[in-house]
C-alpha positions in Angstrom: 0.0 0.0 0.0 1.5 3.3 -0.8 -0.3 6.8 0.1 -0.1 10.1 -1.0 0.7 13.1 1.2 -2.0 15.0 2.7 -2.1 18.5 4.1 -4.4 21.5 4.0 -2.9 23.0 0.4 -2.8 19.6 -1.3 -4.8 16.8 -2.2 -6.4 14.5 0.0 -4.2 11.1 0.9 -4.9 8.6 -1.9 -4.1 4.9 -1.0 -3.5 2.2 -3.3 -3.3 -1.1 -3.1 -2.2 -4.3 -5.5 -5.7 -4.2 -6.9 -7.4 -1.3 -5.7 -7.5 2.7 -5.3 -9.2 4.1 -2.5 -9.5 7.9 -2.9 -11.8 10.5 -1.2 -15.2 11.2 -2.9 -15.4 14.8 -4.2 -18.5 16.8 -4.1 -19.9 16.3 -7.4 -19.6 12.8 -7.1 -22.0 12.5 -4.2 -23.9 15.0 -5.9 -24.2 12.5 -8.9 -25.3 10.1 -6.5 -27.9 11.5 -5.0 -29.6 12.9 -8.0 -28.8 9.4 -9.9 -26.3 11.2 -12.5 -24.8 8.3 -13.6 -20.8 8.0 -14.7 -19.1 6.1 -17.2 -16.6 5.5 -14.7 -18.8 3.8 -12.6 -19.3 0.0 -12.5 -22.8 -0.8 -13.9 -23.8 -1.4 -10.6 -22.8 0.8 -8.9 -23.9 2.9 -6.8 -25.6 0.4 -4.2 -28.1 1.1 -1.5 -25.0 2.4 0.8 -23.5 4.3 -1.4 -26.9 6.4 -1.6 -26.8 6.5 2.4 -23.0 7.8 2.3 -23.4 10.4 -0.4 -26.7 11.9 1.7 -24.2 11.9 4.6 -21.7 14.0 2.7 -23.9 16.2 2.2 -25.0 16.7 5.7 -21.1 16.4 6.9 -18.7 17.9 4.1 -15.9 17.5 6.4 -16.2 14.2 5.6 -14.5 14.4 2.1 -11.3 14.9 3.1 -8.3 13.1 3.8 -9.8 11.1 7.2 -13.2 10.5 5.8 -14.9 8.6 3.0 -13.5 7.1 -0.4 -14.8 5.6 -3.2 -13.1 1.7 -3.9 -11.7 1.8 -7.6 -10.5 -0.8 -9.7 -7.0 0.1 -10.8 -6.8 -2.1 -13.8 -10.9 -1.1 -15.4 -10.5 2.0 -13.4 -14.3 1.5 -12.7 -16.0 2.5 -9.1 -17.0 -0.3 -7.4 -17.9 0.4 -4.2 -17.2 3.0 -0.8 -15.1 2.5 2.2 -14.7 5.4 5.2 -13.5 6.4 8.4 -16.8 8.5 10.5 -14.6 10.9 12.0 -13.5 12.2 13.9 -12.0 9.6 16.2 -13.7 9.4 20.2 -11.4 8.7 22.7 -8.9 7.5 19.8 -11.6 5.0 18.3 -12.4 5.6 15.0 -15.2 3.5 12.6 -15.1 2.2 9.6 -17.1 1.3 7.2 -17.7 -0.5 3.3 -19.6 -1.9 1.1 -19.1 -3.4 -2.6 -21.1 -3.7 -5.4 -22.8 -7.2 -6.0 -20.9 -7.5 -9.0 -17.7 -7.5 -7.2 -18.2 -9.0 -4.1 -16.0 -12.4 -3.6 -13.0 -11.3 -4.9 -11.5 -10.1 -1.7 -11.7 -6.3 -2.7 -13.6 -5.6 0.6 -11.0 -7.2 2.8 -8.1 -5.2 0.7 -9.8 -2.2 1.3 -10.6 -2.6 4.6 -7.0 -3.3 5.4 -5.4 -0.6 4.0 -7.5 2.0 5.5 -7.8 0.9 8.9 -4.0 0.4 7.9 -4.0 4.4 7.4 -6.0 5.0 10.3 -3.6 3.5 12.6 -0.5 6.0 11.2 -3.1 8.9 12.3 -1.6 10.5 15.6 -5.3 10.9 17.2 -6.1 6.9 16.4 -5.3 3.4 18.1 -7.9 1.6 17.7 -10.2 1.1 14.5 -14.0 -0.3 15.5 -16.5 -1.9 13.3 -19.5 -3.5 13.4 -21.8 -6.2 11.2 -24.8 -8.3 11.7 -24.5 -11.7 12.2 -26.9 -12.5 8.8 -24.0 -11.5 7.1 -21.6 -14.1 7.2 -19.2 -12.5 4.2 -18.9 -9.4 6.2 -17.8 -11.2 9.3 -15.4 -13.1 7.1 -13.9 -9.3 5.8 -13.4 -8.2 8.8 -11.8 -11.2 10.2 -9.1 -11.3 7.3 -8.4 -8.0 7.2 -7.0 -8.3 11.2 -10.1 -7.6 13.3 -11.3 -9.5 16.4 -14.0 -9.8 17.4 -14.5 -8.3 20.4 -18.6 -8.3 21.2 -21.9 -9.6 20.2 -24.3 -7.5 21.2 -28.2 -8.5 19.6 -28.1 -9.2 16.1 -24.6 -7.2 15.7 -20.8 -8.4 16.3 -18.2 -5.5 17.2 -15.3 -5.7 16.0 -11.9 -4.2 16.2 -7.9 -3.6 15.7 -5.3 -1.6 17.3 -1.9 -1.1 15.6 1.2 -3.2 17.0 2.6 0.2 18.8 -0.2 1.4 19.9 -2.0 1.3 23.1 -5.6 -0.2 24.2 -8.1 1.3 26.2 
């Protein structure tokens, strides 16, 4: 995973994996998304049902489309969005959420696990993080399964939900 620099005066970190791009969502994009503008860089199924729920969110927090917030998941060899992945920031008490979801198109390739490693993997460099949380319902087995190979552990079942999280090897747990 590489990353690109982030600071006020320059672009938003950009991470990349072996298969994958994961960079923040600009404005017009969730813009398209909520008025159903569709892209021709855009998987044919894409958005999903989430996608709709993240770019509503943007809306409501644009603070959220920087470097520490949502991205869209990109294909880097069709260079097609396939799904979103994001951090809710900022973090409480140096917890921070994350989040995904994938197109059905693309789901069982392992995309959502990459993804999910590389930016709770990002998370974790962030001075004000040391722990990344998630959470799933139990009906979804393949989310589970993400979650589990990209590092997590399981840490709570709580109803129909299982909480989930990792802390990076130097940091500490609360």
């Amino acid at each position: 995973m590489s990353t690109s620099p982030s600071s006020p005066s320059s672009a938003p970190a950009q991470l990349t994996t072996d298969r994958l791009v994961l960079r923040p969502w600009t404005a017009a994009e969730a813009t398209a998304v909520r008025t159903g503008t569709r892209s021709a860089h855009w998987a044919d199924d894409f958005p999903a049902e989430g996608d709709h729920v993240i770019a509503g969110l943007l809306a409501q927090h644009p603070a959220w489309l920087g470097a520490h917030g949502h991205r869209l998941i990109i294909e880097r060899d069709r260079h097609l969005v396939v799904g979103s992945i994001g951090l809710f920031w900022p973090p409480a008490e140096g917890t921070v959420e994350i989040g995904y979801g994938l197109v059905a198109s693309r789901r069982g390739r392992g995309y959502a696990t990459e993804a999910t490693r590389a930016l709770a993997g990002f998370a974790l460099t962030l001075p004000d993080v040391h722990t990344v949380a998630a959470s799933t319902e139990l009906s979804n087995p393949a989310s589970l399964r993400v979650l589990e190979k990209a590092g997590f552990s399981r840490v709570a079942t709580e109803g129909d939900l299982a909480r989930f999280r990792i802390t990076g090897p130097d940091r500490w747990e609360r």
